[in-house]
C-alpha positions as CSV (number, residue, x, y, z in Angstrom):
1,X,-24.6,-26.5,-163.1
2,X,-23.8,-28.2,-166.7
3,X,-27.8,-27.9,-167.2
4,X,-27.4,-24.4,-166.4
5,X,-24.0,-23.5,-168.1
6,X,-26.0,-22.1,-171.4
7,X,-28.8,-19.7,-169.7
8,X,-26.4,-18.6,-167.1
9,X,-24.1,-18.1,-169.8
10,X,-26.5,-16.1,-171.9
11,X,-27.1,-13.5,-168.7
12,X,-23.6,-13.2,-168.1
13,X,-23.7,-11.3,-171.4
14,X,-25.9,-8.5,-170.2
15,X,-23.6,-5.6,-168.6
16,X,-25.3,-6.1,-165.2
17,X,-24.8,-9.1,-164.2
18,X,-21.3,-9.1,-165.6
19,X,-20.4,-6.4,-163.5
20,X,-21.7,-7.8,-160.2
21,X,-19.9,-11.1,-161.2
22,X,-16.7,-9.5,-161.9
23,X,-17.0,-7.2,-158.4
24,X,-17.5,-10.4,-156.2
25,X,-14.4,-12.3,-157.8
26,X,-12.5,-9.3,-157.2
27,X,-12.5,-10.0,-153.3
28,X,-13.6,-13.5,-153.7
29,X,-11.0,-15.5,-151.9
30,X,-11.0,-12.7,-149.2
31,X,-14.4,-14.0,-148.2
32,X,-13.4,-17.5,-148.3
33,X,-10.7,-17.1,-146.1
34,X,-12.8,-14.9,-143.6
35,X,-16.1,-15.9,-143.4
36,X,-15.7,-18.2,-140.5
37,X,-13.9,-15.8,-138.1
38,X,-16.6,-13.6,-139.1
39,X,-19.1,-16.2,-138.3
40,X,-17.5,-16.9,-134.6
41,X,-16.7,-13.8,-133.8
42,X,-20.7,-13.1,-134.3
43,X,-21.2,-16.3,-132.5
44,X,-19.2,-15.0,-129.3
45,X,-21.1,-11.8,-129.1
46,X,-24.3,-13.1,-129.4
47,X,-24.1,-16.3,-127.3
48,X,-22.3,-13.2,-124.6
49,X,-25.7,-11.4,-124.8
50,X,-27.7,-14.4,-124.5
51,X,-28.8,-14.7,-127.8
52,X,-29.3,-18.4,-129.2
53,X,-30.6,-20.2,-126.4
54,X,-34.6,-20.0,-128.0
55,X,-36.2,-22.8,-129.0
56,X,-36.4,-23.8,-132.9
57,X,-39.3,-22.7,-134.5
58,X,-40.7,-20.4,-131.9
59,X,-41.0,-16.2,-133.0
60,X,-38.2,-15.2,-130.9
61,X,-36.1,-17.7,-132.5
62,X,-37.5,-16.5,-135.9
63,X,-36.5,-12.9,-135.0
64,X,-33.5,-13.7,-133.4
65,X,-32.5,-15.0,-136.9
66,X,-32.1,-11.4,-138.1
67,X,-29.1,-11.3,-135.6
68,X,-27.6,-14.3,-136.8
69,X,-27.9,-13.5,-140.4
70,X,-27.0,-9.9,-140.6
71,X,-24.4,-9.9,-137.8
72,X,-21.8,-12.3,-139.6
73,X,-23.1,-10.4,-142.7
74,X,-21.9,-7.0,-141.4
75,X,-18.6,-8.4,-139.7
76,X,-17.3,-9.9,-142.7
77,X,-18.7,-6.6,-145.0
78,X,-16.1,-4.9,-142.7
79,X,-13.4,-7.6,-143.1
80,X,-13.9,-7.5,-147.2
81,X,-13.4,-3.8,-146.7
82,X,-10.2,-3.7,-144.7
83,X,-8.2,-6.8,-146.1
84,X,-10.3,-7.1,-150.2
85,X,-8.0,-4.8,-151.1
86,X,-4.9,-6.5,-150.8
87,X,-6.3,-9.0,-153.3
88,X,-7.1,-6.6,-156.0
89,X,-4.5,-7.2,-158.7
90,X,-2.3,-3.5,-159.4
91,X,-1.3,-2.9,-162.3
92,X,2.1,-2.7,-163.2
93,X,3.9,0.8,-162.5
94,X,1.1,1.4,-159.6
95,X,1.9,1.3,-155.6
């Protein structure tokens, strides 16, 4: 990341990025804290439906991965939504 630290710094600069880095520390520790319980609870429902039991490498284990991937992805979305805003610092004055 050293080797890195000046170009990354350098697009950090540009408005874009800044604000899409700024965003994700926002609710940062809120996905720290809940990505595994998002991760088993996606586990549970797809192990329930029989999902996971494929083979490595074959195409319904390749399409299954969609599941696996977006699943977790949309249970902790939800999660960020519900408890991310507990995280945001309020400024002073503001309940």
């Amino acid at each position: 990341m050293l080797l890195l630290r000046e170009r990354l710094s350098r697009w950090l600069r540009k408005p874009g990025p800044w604000k899409a880095a700024f965003l994700t520390n926002s609710f940062i520790m809120t996905l720290f804290l809940w990505h595994m319980t998002a991760l088993l609870l996606s586990i549970l429902l797809l192990w329930s439906l029989g999902l996971g039991r494929e083979t490595s490498g074959t195409t319904a284990w390749w399409i299954e991965r969609l599941a696996w991937i977006g699943l977790p992805t949309v249970i902790l979305g939800a999660i960020v939504l519900v408890f991310g805003r507990f995280e945001r610092a309020r400024s002073p004055g503001r309940r």
